[in-house]
DRENDO-1510 file (C-alpha; in Angstrom, 1 decimal, always signed):
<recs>
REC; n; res; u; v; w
REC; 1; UNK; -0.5; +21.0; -22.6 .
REC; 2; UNK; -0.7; +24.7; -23.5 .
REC; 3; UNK; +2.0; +26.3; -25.2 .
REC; 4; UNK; +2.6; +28.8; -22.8 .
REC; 5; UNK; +5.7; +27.8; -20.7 .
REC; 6; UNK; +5.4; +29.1; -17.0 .
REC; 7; UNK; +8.7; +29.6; -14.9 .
REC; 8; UNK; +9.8; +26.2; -12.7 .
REC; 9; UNK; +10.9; +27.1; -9.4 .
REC; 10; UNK; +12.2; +25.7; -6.5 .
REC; 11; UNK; +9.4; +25.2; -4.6 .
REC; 12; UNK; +8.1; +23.8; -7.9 .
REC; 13; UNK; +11.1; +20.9; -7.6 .
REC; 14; UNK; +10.8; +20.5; -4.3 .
REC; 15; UNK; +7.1; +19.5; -5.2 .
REC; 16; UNK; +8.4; +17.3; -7.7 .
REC; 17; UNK; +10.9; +15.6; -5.6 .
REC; 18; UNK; +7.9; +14.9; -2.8 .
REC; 19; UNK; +5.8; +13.4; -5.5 .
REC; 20; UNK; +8.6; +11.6; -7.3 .
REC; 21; UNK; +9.8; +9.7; -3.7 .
REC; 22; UNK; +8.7; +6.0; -3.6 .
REC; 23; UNK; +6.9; +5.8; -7.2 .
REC; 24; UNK; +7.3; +2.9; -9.2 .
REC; 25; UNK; +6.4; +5.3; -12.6 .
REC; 26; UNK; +5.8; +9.1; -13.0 .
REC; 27; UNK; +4.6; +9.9; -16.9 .
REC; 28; UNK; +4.8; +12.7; -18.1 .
REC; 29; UNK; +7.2; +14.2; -15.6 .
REC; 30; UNK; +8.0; +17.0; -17.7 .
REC; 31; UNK; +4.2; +17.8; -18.1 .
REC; 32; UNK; +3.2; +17.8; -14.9 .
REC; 33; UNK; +5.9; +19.9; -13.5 .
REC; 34; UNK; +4.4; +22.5; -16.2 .
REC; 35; UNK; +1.0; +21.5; -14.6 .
REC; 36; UNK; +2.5; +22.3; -11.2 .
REC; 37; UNK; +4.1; +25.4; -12.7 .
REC; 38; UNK; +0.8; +26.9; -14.4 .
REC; 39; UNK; -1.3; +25.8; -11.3 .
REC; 40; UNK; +0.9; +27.9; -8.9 .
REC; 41; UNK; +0.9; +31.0; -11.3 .
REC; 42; UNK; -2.7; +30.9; -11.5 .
REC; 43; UNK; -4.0; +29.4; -7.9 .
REC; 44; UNK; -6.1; +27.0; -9.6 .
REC; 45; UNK; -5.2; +23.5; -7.6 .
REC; 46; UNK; -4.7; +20.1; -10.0 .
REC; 47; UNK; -7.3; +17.6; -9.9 .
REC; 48; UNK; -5.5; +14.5; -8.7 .
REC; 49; UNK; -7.6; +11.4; -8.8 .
REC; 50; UNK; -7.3; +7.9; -7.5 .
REC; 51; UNK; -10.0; +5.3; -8.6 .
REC; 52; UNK; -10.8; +2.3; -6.3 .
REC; 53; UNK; -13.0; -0.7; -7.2 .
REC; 54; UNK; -14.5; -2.1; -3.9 .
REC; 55; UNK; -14.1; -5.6; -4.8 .
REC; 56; UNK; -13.1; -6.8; -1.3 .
REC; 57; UNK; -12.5; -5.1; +2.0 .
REC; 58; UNK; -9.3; -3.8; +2.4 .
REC; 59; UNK; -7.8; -3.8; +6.2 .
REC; 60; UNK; -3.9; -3.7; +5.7 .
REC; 61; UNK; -1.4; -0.8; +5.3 .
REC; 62; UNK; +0.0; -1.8; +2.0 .
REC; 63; UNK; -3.2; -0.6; +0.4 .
REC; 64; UNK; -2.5; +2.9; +2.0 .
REC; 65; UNK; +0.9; +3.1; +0.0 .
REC; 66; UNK; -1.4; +5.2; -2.7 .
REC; 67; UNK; -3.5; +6.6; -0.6 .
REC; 68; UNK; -0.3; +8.7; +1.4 .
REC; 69; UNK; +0.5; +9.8; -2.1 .
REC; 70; UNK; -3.0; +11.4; -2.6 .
REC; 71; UNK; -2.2; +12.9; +0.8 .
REC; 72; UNK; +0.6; +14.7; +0.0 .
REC; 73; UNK; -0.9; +16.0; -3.3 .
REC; 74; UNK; -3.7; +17.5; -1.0 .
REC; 75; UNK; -0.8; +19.4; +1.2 .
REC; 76; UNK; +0.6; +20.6; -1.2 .
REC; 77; UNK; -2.6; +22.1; -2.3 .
REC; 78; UNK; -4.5; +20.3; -5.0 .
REC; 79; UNK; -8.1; +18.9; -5.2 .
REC; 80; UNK; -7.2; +15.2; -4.5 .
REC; 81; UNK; -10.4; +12.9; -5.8 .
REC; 82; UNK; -11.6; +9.9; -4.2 .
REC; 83; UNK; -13.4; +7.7; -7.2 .
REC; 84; UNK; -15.6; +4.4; -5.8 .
REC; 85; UNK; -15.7; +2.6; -8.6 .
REC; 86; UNK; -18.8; +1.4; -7.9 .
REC; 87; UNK; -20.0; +1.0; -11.6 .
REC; 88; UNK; -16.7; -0.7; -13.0 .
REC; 89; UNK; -16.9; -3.1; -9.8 .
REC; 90; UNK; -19.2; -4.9; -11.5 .
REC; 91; UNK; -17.5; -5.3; -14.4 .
REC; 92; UNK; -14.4; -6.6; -12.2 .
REC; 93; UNK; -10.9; -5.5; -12.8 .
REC; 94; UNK; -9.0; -7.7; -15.3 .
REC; 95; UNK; -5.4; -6.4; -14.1 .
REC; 96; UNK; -3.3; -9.2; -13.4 .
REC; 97; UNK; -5.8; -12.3; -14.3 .
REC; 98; UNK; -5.7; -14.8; -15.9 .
REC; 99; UNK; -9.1; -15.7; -15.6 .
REC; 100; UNK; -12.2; -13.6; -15.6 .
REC; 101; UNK; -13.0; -12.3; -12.1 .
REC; 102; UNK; -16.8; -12.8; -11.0 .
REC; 103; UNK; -18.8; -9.3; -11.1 .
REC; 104; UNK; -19.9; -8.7; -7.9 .
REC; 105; UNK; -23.6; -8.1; -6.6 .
REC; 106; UNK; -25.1; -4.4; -5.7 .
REC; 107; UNK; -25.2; -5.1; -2.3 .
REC; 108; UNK; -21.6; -6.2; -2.5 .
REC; 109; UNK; -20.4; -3.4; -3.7 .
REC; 110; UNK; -21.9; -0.9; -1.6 .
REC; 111; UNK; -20.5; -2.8; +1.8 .
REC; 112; UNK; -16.8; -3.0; +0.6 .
REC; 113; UNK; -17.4; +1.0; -0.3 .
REC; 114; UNK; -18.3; +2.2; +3.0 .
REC; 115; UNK; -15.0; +0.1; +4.3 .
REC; 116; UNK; -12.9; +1.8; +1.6 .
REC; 117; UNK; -14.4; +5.3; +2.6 .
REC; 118; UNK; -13.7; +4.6; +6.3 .
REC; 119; UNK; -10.2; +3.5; +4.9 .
REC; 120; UNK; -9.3; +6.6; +3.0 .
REC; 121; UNK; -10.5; +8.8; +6.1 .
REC; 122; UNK; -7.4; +7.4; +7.6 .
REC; 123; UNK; -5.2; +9.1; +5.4 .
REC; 124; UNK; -7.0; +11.6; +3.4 .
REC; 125; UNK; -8.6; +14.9; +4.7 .
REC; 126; UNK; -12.4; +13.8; +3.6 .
REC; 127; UNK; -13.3; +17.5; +4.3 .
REC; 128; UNK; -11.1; +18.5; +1.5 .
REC; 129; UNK; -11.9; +15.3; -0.2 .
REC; 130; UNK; -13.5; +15.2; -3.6 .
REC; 131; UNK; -16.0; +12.0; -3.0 .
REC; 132; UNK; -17.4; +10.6; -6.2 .
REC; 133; UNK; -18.7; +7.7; -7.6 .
REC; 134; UNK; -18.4; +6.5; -11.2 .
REC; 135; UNK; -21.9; +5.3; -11.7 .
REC; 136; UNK; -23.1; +9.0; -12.3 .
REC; 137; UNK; -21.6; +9.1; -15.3 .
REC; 138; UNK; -21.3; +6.1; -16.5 .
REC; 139; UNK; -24.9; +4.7; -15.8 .
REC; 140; UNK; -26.1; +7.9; -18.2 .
REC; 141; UNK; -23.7; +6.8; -21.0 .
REC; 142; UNK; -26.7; +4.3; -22.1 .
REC; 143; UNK; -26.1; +2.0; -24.9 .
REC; 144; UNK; -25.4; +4.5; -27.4 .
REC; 145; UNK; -23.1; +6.3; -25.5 .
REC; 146; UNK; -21.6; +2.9; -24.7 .
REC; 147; UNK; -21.2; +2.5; -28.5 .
REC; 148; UNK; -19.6; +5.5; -29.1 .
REC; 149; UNK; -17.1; +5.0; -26.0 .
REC; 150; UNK; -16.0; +2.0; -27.9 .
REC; 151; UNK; -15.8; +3.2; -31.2 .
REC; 152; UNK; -12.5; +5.2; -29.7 .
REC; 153; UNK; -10.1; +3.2; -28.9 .
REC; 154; UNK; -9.2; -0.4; -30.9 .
REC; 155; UNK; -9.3; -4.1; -29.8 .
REC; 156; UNK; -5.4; -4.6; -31.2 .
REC; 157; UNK; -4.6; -2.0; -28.5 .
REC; 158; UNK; -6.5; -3.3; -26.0 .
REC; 159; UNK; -4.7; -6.8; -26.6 .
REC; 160; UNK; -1.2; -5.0; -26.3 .
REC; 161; UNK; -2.0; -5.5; -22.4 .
REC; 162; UNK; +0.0; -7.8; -20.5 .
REC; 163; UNK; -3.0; -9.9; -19.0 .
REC; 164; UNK; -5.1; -10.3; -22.3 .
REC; 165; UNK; -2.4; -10.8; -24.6 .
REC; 166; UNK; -1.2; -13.8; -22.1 .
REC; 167; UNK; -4.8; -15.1; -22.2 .
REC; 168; UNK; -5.4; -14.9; -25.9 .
REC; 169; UNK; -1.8; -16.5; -26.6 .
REC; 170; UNK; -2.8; -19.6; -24.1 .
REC; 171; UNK; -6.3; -19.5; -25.5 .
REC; 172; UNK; -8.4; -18.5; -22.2 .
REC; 173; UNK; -11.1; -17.0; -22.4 .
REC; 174; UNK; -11.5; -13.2; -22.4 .
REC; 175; UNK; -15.0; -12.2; -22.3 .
REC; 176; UNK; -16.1; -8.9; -24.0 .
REC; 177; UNK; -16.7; -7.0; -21.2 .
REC; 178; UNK; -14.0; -7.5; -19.9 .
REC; 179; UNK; -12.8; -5.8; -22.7 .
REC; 180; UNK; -14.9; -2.4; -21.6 .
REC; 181; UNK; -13.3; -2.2; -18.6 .
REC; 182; UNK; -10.1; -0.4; -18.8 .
REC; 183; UNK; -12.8; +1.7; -21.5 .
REC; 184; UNK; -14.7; +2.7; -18.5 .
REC; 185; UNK; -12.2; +3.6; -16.0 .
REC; 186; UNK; -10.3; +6.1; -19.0 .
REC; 187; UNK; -13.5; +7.9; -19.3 .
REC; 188; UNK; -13.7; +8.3; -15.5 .
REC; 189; UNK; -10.7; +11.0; -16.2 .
REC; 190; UNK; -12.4; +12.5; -19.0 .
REC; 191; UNK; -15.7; +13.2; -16.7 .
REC; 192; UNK; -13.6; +14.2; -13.7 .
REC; 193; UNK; -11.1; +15.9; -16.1 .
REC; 194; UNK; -8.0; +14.8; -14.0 .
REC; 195; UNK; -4.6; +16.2; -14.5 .
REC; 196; UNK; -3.4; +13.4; -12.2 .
REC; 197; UNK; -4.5; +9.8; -12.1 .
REC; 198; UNK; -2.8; +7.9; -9.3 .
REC; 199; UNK; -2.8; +4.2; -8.9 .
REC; 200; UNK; -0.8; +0.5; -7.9 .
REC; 201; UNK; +1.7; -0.7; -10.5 .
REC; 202; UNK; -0.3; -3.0; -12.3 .
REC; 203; UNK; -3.2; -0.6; -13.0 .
REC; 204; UNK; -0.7; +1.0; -15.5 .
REC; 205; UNK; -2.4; +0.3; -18.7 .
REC; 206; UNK; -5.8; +1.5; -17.6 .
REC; 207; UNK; -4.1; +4.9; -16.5 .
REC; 208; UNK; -2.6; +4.9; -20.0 .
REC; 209; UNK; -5.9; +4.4; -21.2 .
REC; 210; UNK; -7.6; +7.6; -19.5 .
REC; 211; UNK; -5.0; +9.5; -21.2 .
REC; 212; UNK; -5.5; +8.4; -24.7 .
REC; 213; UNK; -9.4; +8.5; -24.5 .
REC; 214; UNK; -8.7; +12.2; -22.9 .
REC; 215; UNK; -6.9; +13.1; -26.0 .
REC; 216; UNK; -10.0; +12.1; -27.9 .
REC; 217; UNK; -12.5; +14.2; -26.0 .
REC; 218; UNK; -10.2; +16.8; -26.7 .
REC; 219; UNK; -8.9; +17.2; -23.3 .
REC; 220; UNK; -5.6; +18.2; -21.7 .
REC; 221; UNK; -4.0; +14.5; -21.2 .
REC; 222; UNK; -3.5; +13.4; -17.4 .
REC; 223; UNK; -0.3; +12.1; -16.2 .
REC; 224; UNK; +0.6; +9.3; -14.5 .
REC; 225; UNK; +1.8; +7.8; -11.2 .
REC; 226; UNK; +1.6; +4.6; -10.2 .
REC; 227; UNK; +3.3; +3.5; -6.8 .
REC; 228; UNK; +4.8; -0.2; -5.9 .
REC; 229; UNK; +3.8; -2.8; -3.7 .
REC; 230; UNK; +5.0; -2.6; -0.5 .
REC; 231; UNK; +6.9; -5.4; +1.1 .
REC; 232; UNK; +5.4; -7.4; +3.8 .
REC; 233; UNK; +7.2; -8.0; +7.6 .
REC; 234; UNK; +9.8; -10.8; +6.0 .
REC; 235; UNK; +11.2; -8.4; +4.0 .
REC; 236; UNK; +10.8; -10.7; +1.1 .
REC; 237; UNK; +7.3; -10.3; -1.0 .
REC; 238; UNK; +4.4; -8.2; -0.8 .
REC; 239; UNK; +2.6; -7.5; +2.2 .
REC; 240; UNK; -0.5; -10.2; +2.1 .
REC; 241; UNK; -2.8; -11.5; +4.5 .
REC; 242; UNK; -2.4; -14.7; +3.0 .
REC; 243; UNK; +1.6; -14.2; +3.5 .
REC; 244; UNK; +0.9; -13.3; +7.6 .
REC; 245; UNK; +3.2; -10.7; +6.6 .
REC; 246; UNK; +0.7; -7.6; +7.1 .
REC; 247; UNK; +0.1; -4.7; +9.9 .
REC; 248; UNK; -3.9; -4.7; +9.7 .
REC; 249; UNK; -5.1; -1.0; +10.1 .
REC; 250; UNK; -7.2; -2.1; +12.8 .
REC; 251; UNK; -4.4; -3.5; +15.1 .
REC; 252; UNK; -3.9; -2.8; +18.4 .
REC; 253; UNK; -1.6; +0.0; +18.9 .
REC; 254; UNK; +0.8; -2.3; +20.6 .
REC; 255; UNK; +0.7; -5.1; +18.3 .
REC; 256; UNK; +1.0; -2.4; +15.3 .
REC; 257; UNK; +4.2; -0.6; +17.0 .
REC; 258; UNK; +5.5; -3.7; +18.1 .
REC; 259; UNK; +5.2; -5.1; +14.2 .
REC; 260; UNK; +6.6; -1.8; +12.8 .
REC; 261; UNK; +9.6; -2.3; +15.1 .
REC; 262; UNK; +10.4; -6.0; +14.0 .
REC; 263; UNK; +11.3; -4.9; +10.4 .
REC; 264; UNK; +14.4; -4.7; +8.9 .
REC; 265; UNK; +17.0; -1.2; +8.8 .
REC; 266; UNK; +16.4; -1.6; +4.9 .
REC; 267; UNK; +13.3; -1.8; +5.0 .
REC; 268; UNK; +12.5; +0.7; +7.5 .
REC; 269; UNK; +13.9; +3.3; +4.7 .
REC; 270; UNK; +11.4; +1.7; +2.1 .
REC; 271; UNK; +8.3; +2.4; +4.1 .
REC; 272; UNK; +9.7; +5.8; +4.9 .
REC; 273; UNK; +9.3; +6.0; +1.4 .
REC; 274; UNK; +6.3; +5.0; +0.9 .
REC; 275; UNK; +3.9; +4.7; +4.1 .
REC; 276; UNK; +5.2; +8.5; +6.0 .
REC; 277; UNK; +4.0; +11.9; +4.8 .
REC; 278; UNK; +7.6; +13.6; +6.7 .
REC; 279; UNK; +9.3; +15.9; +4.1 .
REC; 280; UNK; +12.2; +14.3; +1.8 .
REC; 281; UNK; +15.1; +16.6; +3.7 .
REC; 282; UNK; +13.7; +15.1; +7.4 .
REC; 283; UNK; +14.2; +11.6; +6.0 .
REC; 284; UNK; +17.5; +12.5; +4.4 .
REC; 285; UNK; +18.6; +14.1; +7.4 .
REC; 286; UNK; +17.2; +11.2; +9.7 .
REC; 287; UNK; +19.4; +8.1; +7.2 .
REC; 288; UNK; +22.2; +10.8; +7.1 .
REC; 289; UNK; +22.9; +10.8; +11.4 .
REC; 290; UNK; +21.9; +7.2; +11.0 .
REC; 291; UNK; +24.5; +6.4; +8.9 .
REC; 292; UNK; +27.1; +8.4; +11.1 .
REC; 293; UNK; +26.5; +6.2; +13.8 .
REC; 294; UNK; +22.5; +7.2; +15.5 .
REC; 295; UNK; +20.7; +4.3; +16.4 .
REC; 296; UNK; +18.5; +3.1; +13.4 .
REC; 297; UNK; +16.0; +2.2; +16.3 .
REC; 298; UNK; +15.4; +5.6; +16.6 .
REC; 299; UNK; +14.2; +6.4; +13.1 .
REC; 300; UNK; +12.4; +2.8; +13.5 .
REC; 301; UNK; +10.3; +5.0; +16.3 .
REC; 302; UNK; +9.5; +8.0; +15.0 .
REC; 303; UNK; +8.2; +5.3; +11.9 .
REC; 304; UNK; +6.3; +3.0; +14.6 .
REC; 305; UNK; +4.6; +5.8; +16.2 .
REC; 306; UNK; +3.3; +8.1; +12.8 .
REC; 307; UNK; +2.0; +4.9; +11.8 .
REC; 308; UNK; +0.1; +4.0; +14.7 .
REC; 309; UNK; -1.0; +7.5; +15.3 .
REC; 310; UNK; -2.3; +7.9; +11.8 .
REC; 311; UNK; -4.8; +5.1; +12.7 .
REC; 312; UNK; -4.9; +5.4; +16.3 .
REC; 313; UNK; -3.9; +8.9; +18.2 .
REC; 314; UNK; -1.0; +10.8; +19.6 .
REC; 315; UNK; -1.7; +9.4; +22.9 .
REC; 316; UNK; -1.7; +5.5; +21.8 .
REC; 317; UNK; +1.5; +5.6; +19.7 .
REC; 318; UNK; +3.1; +7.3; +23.5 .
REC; 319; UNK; +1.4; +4.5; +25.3 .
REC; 320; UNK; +2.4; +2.1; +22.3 .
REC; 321; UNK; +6.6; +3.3; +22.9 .
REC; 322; UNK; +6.2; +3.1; +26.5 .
REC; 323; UNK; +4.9; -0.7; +26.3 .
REC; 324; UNK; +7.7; -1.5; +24.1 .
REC; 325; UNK; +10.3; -0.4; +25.9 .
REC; 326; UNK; +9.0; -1.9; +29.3 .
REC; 327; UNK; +8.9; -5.2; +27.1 .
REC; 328; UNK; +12.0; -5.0; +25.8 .
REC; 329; UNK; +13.9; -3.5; +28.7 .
REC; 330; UNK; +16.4; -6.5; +28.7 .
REC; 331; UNK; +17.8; -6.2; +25.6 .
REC; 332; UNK; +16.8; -4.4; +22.1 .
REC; 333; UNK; +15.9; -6.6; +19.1 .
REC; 334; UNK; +18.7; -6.9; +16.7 .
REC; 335; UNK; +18.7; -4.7; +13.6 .
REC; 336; UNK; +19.6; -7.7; +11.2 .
REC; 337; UNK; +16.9; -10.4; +12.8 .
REC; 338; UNK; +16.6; -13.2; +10.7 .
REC; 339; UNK; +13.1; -13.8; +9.1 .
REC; 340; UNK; +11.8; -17.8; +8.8 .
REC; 341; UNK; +8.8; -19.7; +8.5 .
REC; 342; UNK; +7.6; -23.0; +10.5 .
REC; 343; UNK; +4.5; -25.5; +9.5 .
REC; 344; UNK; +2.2; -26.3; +11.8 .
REC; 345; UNK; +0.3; -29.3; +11.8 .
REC; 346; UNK; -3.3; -29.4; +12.3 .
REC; 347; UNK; -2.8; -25.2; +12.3 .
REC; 348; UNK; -0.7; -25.0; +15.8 .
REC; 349; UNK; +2.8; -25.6; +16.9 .
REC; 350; UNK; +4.3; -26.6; +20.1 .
REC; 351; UNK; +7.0; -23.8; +21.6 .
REC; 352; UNK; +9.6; -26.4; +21.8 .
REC; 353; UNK; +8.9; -27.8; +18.4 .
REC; 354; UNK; +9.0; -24.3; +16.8 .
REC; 355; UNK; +12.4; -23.1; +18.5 .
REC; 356; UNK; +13.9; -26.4; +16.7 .
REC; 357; UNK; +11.8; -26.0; +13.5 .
REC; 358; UNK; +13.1; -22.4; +13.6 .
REC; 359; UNK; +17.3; -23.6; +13.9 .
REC; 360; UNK; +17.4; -21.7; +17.1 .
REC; 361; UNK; +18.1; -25.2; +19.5 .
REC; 362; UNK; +19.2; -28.4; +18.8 .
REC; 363; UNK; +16.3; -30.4; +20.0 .
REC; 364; UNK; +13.1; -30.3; +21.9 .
REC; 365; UNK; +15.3; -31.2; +25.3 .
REC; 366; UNK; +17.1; -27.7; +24.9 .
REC; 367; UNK; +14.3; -25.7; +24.0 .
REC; 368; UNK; +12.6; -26.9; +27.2 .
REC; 369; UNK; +15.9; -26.6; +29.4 .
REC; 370; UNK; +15.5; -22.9; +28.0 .
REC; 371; UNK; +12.4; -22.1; +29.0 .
REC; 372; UNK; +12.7; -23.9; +32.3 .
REC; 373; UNK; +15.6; -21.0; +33.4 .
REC; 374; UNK; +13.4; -18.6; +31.4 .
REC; 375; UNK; +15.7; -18.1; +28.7 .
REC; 376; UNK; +12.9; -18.0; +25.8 .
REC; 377; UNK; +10.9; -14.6; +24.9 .
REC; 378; UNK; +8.1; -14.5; +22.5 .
REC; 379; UNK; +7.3; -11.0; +22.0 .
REC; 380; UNK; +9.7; -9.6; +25.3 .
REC; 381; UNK; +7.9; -12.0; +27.6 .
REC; 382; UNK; +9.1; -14.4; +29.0 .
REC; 383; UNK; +7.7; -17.7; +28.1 .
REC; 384; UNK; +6.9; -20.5; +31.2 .
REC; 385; UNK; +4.7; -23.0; +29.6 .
REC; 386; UNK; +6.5; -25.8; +27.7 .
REC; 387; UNK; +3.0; -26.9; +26.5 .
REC; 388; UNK; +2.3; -23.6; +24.8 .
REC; 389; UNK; +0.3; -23.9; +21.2 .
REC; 390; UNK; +1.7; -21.4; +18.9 .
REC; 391; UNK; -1.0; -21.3; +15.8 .
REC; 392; UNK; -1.2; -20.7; +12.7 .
REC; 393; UNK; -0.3; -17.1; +11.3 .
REC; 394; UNK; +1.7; -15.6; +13.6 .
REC; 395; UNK; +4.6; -13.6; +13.6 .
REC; 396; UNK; +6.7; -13.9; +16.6 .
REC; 397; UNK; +9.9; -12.0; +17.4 .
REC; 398; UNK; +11.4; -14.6; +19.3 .
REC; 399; UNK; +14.6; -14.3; +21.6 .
REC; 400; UNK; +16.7; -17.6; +22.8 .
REC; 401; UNK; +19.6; -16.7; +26.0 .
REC; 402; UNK; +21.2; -13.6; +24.9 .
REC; 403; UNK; +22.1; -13.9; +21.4 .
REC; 404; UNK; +19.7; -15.5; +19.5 .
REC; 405; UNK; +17.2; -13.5; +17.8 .
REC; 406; UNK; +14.9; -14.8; +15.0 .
REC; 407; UNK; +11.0; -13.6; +13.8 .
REC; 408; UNK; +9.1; -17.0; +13.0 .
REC; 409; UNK; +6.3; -17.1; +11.0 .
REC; 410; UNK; +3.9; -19.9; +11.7 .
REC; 411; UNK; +2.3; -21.0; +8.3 .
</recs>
């Protein structure tokens, strides 16, 4: 950072408090509220970049969580920067393994990009999007630039991170390049010249990376945000397809209200956190009436339909409410519904089977008395069929008489 100190105001700390809401770290905070001070005394926007291997697909919203981060920056007026990280893809991302991922092929790499493009499109303004791709620069680096890359940084600091340290302590392997990639992805903020690198909470080191290698290029030093998992339907660990505890971002409009609906009051204030782009004092305001005695379902609606209408429309997430309602006209779901799971065998269930699995009847005799006088709701309808198959990876919100309310998960 310069010198020069430039004044702090309160639109600068409102800024700050918008940027600070949901992270898991924010490094230098000090720094970058000078960076959001200079930036605003001179009208030259930050460069705020988020790098994203396309090793797989992405289709659920907990991989938005930093992506509505980059959005904000880019109200608030900076140059946000999308980096494919289509050259470091092939090196494959060593973050949190501990054994060496397979580098994927070209052709790979450029389907899972278009998918992550599409993805960010979602949330980010691509028009005002700065698209890039890190194989410009580094396919030109060339073996002696390569060289010289490595000659900047040390292989004791590089085994200060979590993942190789862990490795070299049980005696896995590490292969060397492996070593090169948390190399690669710093230098992607010394070409892009980032103020702001953005990323999930185990890409930490590499992020501390950039800023040291900037430091050696004689560059300004970016800061550092990184933003936490976000927690999956249960309300217990991250969302996961492999958990069937995810909202897809290509679900139905009813099925994604519906889903956004069945969560938890506490959790409802975590994704406000982390998944809406409303100011901090209309969530404040929103938990405040809540807490003097409004309807959390309320909040849980205005949640329900920004979601669905950041990857729907306007006119779905209405249609979405309306459905809902007319579903659950008999009786609202509980605030504190009880999450469980249920194995199926041979990857289905029987209704009856799963209400007693699930502790909500005694045996299969009641759970078929109940459906017989129509006392069982999967999902607000009413269920008919005592030989209904439930399969594998669903998540019901399931209603028994009046009172008993549970969400089963079918594993």
């Amino acid at each position: 950072m310069t010198d020069k100190k430039f004044p702090v105001t309160d639109e600068i700390r409102e800024a700050m408090a918008l940027i600070r809401r949901g992270t898991d770290t924010f490094l230098i905070e000090e720094e970058f509220e000078q960076k959001l001070a200079r930036s605003k005394a001179t009208g030259e926007p930050l460069r705020c970049k988020l790098g994203l291997d396309p090793t797989a697909p992405d289709i659920h919203i907990g991989h938005t969580v930093v992506l509505n981060k980059l959005r904000q920056l880019q109200d608030l007026g900076h140059q946000v920067i999308f980096l494919v990280g289509d050259f470091t893809a092939a090196i494959g991302d060593p973050s949190g393994r501990n054994a060496t991922r397979p580098p994927l092929s070209r052709e790979q790499i450029e389907a899972n990009a278009q998918t992550y493009l599409n993805q960010a499109g979602m949330v980010l303004d691509l028009e005002r999007t700065e698209v890039r791709y890190n194989s410009e620069w580094s396919n030109a680096l060339g073996t002696t630039g390569l060289i010289q890359l490595a000659s900047r940084y040390t292989l004791a600091r590089l085994l200060e991170r979590d993942d190789f340290a862990k490795r070299y302590a049980e005696q896995l392997p590490i292969a060397m390049h492996e070593l090169l990639y948390p190399l690669m992805q710093g230098y992607d903020s010394v070409a892009l010249k980032a103020d702001l690198e953005l990323g999930g909470s185990d890409q930490r080191f590499n992020l501390l990376v950039g800023r040291e290698l900037q430091r050696q290029y004689d560059q300004e030093p970016q800061c550092i945000l990184t933003m936490p998992l976000l927690v999956g339907l249960d309300g217990v660990v991250k969302m996961s397809k492999s958990k069937h505890n995810y909202i897809g971002i290509t679900d139905a409009p009813n099925d994604m209200f519906g889903k956004v609906m069945s969560i938890s009051d506490d959790l409802m204030w975590n994704w406000y956190d982390l998944l809406s782009l409303r100011g901090n004092d209309e969530i404040a305001t929103l938990r405040r009436e809540c807490a003097e005695g409004r309807n959390p379902r309320d909040a849980k609606v205005l949640l329900a339909k920004e979601i669905v209408t950041r990857f729907h429309n306007a006119s779905a997430a209405d249609a979405a409410e309306a459905e809902f309602n007319n579903r659950f006209r008999a009786g609202a779901v509980p605030d504190d519904i009880e999450s469980v799971e249920v194995e199926s065998v041979d990857g289905q269930i029987g209704v009856a089977a799963m209400l007693k699995a699930a502790g909500m009847v005694e045996s299969n005799g009641e759970a078929n008395r109940n459906i017989d006088q129509k006392g069982v709701r999967i999902n607000g309808e009413t269920v008919t069929d005592r030989g209904l198959k439930i399969k594998a990876g669903e998540t019901l919100t399931v209603q028994v008489g009046k009172r008993r309310w549970k969400r089963i998960t079918v594993k």
